[in-house]
C-alpha positions in Angstrom: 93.4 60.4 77.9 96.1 62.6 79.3 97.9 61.8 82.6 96.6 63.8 85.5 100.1 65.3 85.6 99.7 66.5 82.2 96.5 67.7 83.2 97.7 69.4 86.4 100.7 71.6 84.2 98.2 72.3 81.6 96.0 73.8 83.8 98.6 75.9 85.8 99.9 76.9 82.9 96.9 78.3 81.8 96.9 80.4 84.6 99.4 81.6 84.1 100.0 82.5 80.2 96.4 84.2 81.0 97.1 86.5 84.0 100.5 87.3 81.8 101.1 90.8 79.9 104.3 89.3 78.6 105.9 86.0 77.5 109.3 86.0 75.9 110.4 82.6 75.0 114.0 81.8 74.7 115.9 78.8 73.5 116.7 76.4 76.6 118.8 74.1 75.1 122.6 75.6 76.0 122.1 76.4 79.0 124.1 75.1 82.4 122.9 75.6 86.1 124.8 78.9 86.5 122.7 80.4 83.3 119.6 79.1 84.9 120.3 80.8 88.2 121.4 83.9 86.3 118.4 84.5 83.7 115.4 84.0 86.9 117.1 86.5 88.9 117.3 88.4 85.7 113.8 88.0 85.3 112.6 88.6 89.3 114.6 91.8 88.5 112.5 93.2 85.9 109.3 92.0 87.6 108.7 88.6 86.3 109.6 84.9 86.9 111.2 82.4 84.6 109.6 78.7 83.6 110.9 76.0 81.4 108.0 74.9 79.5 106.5 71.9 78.5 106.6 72.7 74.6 103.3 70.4 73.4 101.5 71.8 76.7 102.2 75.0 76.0 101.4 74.8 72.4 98.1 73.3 73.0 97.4 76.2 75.7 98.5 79.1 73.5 95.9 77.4 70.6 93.3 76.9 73.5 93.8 81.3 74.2 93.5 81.9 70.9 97.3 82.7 69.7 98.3 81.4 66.2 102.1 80.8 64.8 103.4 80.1 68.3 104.6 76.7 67.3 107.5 78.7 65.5 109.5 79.1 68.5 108.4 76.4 70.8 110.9 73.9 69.0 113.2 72.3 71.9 113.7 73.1 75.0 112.3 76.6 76.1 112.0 78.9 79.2 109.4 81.9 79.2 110.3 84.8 81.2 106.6 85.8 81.9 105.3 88.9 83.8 103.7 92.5 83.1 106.5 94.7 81.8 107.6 93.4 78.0 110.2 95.8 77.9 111.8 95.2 81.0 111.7 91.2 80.5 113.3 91.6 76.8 116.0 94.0 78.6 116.9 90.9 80.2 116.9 88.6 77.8 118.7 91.0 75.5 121.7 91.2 78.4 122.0 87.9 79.3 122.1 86.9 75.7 124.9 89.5 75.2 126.9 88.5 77.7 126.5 84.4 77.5 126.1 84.4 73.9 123.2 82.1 74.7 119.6 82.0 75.4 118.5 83.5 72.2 115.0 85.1 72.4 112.5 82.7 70.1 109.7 85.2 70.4 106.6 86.0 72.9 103.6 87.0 73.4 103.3 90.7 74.2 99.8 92.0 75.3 97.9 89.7 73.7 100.0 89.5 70.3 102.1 87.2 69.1 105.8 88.4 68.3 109.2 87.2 66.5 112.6 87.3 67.6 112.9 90.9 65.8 109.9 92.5 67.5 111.7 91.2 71.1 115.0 92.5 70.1 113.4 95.8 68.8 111.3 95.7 72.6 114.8 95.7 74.2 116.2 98.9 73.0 112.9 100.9 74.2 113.4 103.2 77.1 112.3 101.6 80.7 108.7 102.3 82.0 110.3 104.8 84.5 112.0 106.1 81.9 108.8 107.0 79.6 106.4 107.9 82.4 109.7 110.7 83.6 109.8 111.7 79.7 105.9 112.0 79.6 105.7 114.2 82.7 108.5 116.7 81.3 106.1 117.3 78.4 103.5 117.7 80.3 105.2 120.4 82.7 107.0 122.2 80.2 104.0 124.2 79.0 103.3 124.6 82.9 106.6 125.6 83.8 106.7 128.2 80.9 103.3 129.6 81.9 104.9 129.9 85.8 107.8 131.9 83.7 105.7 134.1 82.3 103.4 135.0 84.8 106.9 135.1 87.5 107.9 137.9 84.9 104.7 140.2 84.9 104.5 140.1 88.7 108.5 140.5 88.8 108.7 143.8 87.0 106.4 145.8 88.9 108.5 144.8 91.8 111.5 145.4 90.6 110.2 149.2 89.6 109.3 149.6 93.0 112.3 148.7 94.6 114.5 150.4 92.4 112.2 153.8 92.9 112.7 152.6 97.2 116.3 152.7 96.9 116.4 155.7 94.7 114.7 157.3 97.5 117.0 156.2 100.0 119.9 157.5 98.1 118.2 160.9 97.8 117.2 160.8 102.2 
């Protein structure tokens, strides 16, 4: 029977991998206190914590949800950067690991899928959220702002008619 430790992290764990959009795993192993400090304020930053995971806890809980092929990158000594924007967490993963040239991203869970390395990496070079919803609303208001354009021009003309036949007038007086 498992400690009631065991049983206590399991549980929380749960939790937590549950209530998660996003979990990007990344190889612990390297690491010193100042990259430990430096990759959780990372990860507060783009809305998320970090954890160092229990590797056989959190393998039994990802098989418990339901996830398959996790056990590929919970080898060693991990810490998940969990929270509910995948793009911004990989953005910080991706930086650190640039500029420590540690902390390699193992792979995740991203709504409810599995992912490798690759698919974090490729989830780093998207745009931001704020990014994409400003993109998305300049497609949406470019038809409007054309249609403002247009109708602007059919009540502009006449105007300008009749101001140019008012000051023709006043030239003439």
């Amino acid at each position: 029977m498992p400690s009631l430790l065991n049983q206590l992290i399991y549980k929380e764990t749960r939790k937590v991998f549950e209530e998660s959009a996003a979990i990007i795993v990344l190889d612990y192993n390297t690491f010193n206190q100042d990259d430990a400090l430096n990759i959780r304020a990372a990860a507060v930053k783009a809305g998320g914590t970090a954890r160092v995971v229990k590797n056989s806890i959190a393998t039994i809980v990802l098989k418990d949800l339901g996830y398959e092929g996790c056990e590929s990158f919970l080898n060693g000594p991990c810490l998940a950067l969990i929270g509910e924007d995948p793009v911004g967490l990989a953005k910080a993963a991706a930086e650190f690991e640039k500029k420590r040239k540690r902390g390699a991203a193992l792979g995740g869970i991203v709504d409810k899928m599995v992912i490798s390395a690759d698919d974090v990496k490729a989830l780093s070079k998207l745009p931001s959220k704020e990014v994409l919803v400003g993109m998305l609303v300049n497609v949406v208001a470019a038809p409007l702002r054309g249609l403002v354009t247009v109708l602007g021009g059919n009540i502009r003309g006449p105007a300008q008619v009749l101001n140019a036949i008012k000051e023709n007038k006043e030239k003439v007086a």
